[in-house]
N, C-alpha and C positions, 0 to 999 in steps of 0.2 A: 302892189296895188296898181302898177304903172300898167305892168303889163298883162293882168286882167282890165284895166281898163281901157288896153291897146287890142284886144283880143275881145272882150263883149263887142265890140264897134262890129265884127263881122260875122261872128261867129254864136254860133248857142253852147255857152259854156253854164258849168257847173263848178260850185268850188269845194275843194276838199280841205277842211282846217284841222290840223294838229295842236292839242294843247300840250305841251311839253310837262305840265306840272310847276312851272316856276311861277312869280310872283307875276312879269311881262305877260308869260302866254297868256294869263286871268283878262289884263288890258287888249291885247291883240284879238282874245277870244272876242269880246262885246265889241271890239272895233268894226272887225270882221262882218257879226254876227249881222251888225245895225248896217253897216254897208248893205247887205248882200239882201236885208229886208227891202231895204227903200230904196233898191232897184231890183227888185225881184228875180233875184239870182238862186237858185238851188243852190241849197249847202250842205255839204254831208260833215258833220264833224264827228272828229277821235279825239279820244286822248289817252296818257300814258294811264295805266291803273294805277291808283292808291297804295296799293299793297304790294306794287314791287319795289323794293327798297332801291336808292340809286346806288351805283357803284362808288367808290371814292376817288379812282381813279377814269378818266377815260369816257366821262361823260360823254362827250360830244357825240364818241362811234354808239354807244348805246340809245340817244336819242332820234340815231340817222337808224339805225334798227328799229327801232318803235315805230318810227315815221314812216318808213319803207314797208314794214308788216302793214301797217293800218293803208296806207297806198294801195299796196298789193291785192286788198280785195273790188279793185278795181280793174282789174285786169281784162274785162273786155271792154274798154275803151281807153282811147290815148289821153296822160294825165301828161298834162303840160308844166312844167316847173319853171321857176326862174334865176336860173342858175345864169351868171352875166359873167362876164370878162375878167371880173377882178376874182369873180369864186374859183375862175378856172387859173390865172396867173399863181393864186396863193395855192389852188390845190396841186400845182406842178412843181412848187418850191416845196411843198411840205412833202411830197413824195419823193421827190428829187433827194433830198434830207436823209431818207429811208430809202435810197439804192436805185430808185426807180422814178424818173418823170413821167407822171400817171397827169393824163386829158381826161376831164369829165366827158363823157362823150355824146351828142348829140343823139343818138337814140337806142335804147336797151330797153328790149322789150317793147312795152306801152309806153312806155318814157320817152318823153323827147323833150330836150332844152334847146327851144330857138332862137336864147337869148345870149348864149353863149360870146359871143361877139358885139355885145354889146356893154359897153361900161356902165357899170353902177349910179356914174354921175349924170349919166344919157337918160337911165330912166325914172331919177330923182328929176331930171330936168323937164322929160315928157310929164311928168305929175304936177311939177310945178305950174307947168304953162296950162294943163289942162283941166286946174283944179279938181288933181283925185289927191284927195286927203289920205294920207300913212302914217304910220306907227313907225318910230325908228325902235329898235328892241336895245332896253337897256342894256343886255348883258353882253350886247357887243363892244362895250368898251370894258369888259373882265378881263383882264390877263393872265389871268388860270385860265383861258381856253387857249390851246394852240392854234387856233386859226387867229381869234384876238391881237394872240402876241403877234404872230405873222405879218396880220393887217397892220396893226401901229408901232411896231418896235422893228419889225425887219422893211417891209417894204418900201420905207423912206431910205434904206441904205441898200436897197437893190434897186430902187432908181436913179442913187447915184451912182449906181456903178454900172448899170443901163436904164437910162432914161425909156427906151423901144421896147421894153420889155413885156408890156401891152400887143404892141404891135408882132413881136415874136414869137408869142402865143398865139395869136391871131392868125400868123401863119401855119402855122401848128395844126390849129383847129380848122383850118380851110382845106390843107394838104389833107386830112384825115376825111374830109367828106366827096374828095374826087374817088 
């Protein structure tokens, strides 16, 4: 919300919502929906069909496929995401894990995330001060998800073992856009 609200300020923006089918998206959808009325924002919404059963395993890549299919028929204009500093520090440990330090990367395709570089708690803070009201999504504190785990059970002992580790990625992701 931060950063559509950092991004209407200049821009004619449109938003694209995904209902994922959990009990959250249901809240997030009417958050959303009433936001974007009474400030009269275009909104295109999706969501997961009924009838596809979820997987048992492995949700999370199966929701990032639904989400990217239903994305994808936007392909002639640039869909901005907000993908921040911590999505990209956790998605480098969790690739790193599996052979490979993998960067979200700032643009693929229509895709561009220009928030990359910015911390989670930057644009909890810009909402704060700016009273733009959000949804924090329950199911981020499940630890059946691996990112979950990641966020609260690993990242407090890979800051103690680098504090910079922000900052590391940071340089990462700067090096990759020269």
């Amino acid at each position: 919300m931060a950063a559509l609200d950092f991004l209407r300020n200049n821009h004619d923006v449109c938003v694209l919502h995904y209902h994922h089918g959990t009990e959250h998206a249901k809240e997030a959808y009417k958050f959303v929906m009433e936001y974007c009325r009474v400030l009269d924002i275009d909104i295109y919404p999706g969501a997961l069909r009924t009838d596809i059963p979820l997987p048992d395993k492995n949700r999370e890549m199966f929701w990032r496929e639904k989400r990217y299919e239903f994305m994808d028929q936007f392909h002639d204009r640039p869909v901005i995401t907000c993908h921040h500093l911590d999505d990209c520090v956790e998605t480098w440990l969790w690739s790193s894990m599996h052979g490979e330090g993998k960067l979200i990367p700032y643009k693929r395709e229509n895709y561009i995330r220009p928030f990359r570089l910015t911390r989670k708690r930057d644009l909890e803070l810009w909402a704060d001060l700016n009273n733009v009201s959000y949804v924090e999504d329950d199911s981020n504190i499940d630890l059946c998800y691996t990112r979950n785990y990641i966020r609260h059970e690993m990242m407090p002992h890979v800051l103690q073992v680098n504090p910079g580790i922000h900052k590391t990625i940071g340089k990462k992701l700067r090096k990759e856009l020269q």
